[in-house]
PAVOMAR-936217 format. One line per 10 residues: their letters; for each residue z, y, x of C-alpha. Coordinates in steps of 0.2 Angstrom, whole numbers, plus 5000, padded with zeros to 4 digits. Layout:
a> Z:Y:X  ...
***
This chain:
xxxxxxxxxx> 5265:4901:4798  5275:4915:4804  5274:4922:4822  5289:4932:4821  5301:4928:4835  5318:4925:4832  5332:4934:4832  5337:4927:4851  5318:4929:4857  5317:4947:4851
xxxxxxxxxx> 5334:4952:4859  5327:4942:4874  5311:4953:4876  5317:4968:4872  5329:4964:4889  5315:4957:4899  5306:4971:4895  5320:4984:4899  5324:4976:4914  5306:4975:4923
xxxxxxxxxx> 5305:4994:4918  5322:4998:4924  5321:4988:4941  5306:4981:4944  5291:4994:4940  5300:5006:4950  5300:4995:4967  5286:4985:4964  5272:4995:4973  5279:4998:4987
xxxxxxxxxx> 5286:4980:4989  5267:4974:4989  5264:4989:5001  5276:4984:5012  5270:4966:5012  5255:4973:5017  5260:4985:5032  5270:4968:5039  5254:4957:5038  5243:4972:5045
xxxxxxxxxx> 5258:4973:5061  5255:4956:5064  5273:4952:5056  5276:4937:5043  5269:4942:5026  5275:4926:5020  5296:4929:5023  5299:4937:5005  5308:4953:5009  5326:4957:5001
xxxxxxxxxx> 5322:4965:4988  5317:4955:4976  5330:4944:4982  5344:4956:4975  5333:4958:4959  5334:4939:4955  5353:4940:4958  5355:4953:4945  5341:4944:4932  5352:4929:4933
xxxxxxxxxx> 5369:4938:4931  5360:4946:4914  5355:4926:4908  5337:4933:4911  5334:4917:4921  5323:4900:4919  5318:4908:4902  5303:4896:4902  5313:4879:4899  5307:4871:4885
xxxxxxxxxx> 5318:4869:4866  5325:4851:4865  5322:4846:4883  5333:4857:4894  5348:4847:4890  5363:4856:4901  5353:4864:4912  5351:4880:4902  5370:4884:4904  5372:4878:4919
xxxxxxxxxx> 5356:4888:4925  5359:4905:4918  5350:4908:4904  5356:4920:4888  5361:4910:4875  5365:4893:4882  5347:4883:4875  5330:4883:4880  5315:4891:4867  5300:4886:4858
xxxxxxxxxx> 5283:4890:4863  5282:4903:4851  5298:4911:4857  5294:4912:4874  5277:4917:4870  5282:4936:4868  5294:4935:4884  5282:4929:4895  5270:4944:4890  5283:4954:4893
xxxxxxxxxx> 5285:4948:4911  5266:4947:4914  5265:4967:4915  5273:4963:4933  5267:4953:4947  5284:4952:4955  5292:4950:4936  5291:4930:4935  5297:4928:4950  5313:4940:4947
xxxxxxxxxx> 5317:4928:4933  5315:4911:4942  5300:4908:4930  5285:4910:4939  5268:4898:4943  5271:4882:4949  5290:4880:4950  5289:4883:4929  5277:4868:4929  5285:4856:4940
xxxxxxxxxx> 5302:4859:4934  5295:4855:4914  5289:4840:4927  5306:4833:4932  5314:4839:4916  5304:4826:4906  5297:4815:4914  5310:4815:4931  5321:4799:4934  5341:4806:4935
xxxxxxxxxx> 5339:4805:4954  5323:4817:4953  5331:4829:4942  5348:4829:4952  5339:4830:4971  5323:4844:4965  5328:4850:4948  5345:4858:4952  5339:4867:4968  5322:4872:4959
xxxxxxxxxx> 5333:4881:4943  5347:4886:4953  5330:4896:4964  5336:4889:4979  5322:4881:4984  5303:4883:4979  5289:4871:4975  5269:4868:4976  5257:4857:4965  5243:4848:4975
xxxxxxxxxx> 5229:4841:4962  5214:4849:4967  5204:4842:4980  5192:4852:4994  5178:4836:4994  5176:4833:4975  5172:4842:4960  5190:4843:4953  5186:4849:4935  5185:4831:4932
xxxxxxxxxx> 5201:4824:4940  5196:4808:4937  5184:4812:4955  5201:4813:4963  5200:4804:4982  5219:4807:4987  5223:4789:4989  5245:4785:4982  5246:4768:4987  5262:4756:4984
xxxxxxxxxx> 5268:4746:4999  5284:4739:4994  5297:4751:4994  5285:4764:5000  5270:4774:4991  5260:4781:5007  5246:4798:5003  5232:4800:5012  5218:4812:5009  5216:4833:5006
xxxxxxxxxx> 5220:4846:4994  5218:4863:4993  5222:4880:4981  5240:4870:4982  5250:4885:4974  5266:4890:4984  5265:4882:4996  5265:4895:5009  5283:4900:5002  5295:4898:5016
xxxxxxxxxx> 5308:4892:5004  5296:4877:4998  5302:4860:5001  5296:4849:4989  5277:4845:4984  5271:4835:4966  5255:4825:4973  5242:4818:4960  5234:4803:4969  5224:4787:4966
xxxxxxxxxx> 5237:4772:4965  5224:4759:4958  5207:4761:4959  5203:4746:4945  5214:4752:4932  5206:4762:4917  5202:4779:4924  5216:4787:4914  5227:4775:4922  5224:4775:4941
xxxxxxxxxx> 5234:4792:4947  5252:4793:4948  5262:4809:4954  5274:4808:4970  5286:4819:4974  5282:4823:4992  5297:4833:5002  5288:4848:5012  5295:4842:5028  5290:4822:5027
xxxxxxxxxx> 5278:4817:5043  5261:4818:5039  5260:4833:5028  5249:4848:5037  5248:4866:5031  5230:4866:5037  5227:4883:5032  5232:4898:5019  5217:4905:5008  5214:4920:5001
xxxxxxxxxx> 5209:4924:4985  5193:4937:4985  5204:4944:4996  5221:4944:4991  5234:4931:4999  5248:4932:4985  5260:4932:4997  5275:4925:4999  5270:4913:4990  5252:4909:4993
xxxxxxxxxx> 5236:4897:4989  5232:4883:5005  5227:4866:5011  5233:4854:5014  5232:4837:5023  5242:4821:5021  5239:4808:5034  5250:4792:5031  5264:4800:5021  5278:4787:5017
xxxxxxxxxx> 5289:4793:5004  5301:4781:4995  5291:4773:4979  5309:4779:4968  5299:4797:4972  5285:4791:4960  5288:4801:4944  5289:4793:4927  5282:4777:4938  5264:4773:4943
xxxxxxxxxx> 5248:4777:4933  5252:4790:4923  5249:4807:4931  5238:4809:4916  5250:4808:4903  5262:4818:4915  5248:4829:4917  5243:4835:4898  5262:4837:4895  5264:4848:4909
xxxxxxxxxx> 5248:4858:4908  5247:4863:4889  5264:4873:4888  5258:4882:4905  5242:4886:4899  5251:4897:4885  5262:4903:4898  5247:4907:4908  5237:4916:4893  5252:4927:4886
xxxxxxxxxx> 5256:4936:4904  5237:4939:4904  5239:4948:4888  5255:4959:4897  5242:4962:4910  5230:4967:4901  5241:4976:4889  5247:4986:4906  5230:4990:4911  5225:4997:4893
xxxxxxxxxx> 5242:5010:4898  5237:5014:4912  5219:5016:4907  5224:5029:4893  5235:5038:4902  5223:5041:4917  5208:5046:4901  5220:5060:4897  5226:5066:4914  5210:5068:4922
xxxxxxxxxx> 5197:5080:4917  5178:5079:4919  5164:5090:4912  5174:5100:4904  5183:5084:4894  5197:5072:4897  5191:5056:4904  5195:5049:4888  5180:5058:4877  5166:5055:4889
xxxxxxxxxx> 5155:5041:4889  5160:5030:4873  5177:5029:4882  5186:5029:4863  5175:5016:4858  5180:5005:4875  5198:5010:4872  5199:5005:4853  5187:4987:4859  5203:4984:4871
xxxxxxxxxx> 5213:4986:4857  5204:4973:4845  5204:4961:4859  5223:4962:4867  5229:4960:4848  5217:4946:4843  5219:4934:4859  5240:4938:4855  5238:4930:4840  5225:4917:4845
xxxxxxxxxx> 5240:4911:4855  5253:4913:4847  5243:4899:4834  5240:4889:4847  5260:4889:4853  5263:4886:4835  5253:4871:4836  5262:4865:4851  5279:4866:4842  5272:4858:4829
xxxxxxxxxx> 5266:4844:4836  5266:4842:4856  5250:4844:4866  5239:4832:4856  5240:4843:4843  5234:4855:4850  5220:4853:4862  5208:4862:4855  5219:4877:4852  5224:4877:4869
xxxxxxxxxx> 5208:4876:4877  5202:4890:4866  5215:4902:4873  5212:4895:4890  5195:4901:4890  5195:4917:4878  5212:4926:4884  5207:4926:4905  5189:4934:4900  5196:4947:4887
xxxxxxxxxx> 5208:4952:4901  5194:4953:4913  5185:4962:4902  5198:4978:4897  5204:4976:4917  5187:4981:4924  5187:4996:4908  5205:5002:4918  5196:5000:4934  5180:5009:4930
xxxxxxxxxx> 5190:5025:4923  5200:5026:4937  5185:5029:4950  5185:5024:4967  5206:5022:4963  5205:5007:4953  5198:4997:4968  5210:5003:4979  5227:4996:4982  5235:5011:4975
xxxxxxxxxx> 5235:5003:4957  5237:4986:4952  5220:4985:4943  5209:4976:4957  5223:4961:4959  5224:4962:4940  5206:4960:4940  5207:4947:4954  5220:4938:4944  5211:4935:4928
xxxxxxxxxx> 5195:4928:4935  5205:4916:4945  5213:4910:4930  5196:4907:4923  5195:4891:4936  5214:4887:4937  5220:4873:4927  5202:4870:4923  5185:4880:4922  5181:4888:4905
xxxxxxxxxx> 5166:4874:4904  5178:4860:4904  5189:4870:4889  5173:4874:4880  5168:4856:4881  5185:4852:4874  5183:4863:4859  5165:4855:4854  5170:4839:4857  5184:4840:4845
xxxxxxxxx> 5173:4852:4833  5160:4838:4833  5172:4824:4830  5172:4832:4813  5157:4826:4807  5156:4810:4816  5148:4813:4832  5153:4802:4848  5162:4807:4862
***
């Protein structure tokens, strides 16, 4: 197997990479600074400001835009959308751009290829009936609108998914929601208008079969914003984590996607490509907080030594080191896999990255925090929402136990055990 990109990925990265450190790096502080002095004024944190507005403009004018879309399934929506080169890329290609934009909070967004409009766009590219694709797929690549994803649920334990209550239930031409969920990413976006709802259509089917996912539009009668949650803290505005309730929901049943009973299926398809995504702008996060930690050994000065030579600080620097290049790689196979095979062949790949890479970020984030002092919890470097970040991740898309189960399950299976 070789991990080297291609040709187009490398030229792509090296872009990415020039232009978050030519635009983006330089603004991005005090954009979240800003957002922050608007909140503490009692002003709308959740109305993006211009900025990054103009940034995206110019992303999409380079081709740096909808990067994320998938080789072999974004059909003519990569020329039509913007993107270098007129065809969407592999796993592994994307793999080194997405760590390339996951040194920058604001980057995916610049690029239209941020968490969860990447997810459901993938969504309605595959499994989105021409109708779908033509009312939420345009608007969503042409970022002219935004999107949340609402699976988990407040009153269940939603690491198994199969707990789910939200109820999606056909009546004639109508599928009507009813139920709760919550940690809905972007929701709070004021751009959002449409929502991709997991619910239980029929409670007697095989427990793989009895959810199907809705396309709910933000606006429909029934759907409530119940509130906006923080995140240890941080509110990742504009766009935001909340809950949300649906009381009598009609929606068309055309809006189910792919047709009822498999949000499952839709499910695995979406989840394992975003899991990479997920894992390799870790590894750029990471890879920004190792910088930033280095620099900051050899700038400041204590007991007579740079930071850097006190404390077994070499040893933690060379440990980061190890790490950041052996979870690259660890994901990069498992992106290989993916390419190779689709999502089935490579579940246990994907769940090992899923768990190792968000606790191997955690682990050189709070190194950066720890040799900046009292700075690295303040807002005046990124390390603390880096931090905050990565442990977040460690639950999103599911909890490390439910990937470690994964892993032995299919280890076991080797040598005959049950399921």
């Amino acid at each position: 197997m070789d991990f080297s990109p291609s040709p187009r990925a490398a030229e792509l990265t090296e872009a990415v990479r020039a232009f978050v450190d030519e635009h983006v790096t330089p603004i991005e502080h005090d954009y979240h600074r800003q957002v922050a002095r608007t909140r503490a004024e009692g002003g709308d944190p959740w109305q993006p400001l211009p900025l990054p507005a103009e940034l995206r403009e110019r992303a999409r004018a380079e081709g740096l835009w909808n990067l994320f879309l998938p080789a072999g399934h974004e059909g003519p929506y990569a020329q039509r959308y913007g993107t270098r080169g007129g065809a969407g890329l592999s796993n592994t290609d994307y793999a080194p751009v997405a760590e390339a934009m996951g040194r920058s909070f604001m980057a995916p967004y610049v690029f239209n290829c941020n968490a969860p409009d990447t997810g459901n766009a993938e969504v309605l590219l595959k499994y989105g009936s021409p109708q779908q694709q033509r009312e939420w797929l345009d608007p969503l690549l042409a970022g002219e609108i935004r999107s949340a994803f609402c699976m988990t649920e407040p009153g269940v334990a939603s690491s198994d998914a199969t707990n789910m209550e939200l109820t999606a239930v056909l009546d004639g031409d109508e599928v009507v929601l009813d139920g709760r969920k919550w940690w809905s990413t972007g929701i709070g976006h004021p751009d959002c208008r449409i929502l991709i709802v997991m619910g239980v259509t029929d409670p007697d089917a095989e427990r793989h079969r009895r959810h199907s996912m809705v396309l709910v539009p933000r606006e429909t009668p029934g759907v409530r914003v119940e509130r906006m949650l923080d995140t240890m803290g941080f509110q990742d505005e504009p766009y935001g984590h909340g809950e949300v309730s649906f009381t009598d929901v009609r929606v068309p049943a055309d809006n189910i996607i792919a047709g009822p009973g498999r949000a499952f299926e839709i499910a695995q398809g979406r989840l394992g490509p975003g899991r990479v995504h997920h894992c390799m702008r870790l590894i750029g996060l990471a890879e920004h907080a190792l910088e930033l930690a280095c620099r900051r050994g050899l700038e400041r000065v204590a007991f007579g030594k740079p930071l850097a030579n006190l404390g077994g600080n070499r040893e933690r620097i060379a440990d980061a080191r190890i790490a950041i290049d052996s979870m690259r790689l660890l994901v990069l196979h498992a992106a290989w896999k993916l390419d190779q095979g689709g999502p089935l062949h490579a579940l246990s790949e994907v769940s090992q990255i899923k768990v190792a890479v968000p606790n191997m970020a955690q682990q050189v984030i709070d190194f950066a925090m720890q040799i900046h002092g009292g700075a690295g919890l303040s807002g005046d470097f990124p390390l603390a929402a880096a931090w905050t970040a990565a442990r977040a991740i460690r639950l999103a898309d599911g909890p490390d136990e439910v990937h470690r189960g994964m892993v032995a399950r299919l280890e076991l299976g080797k040598y005959g055990a049950a399921r």
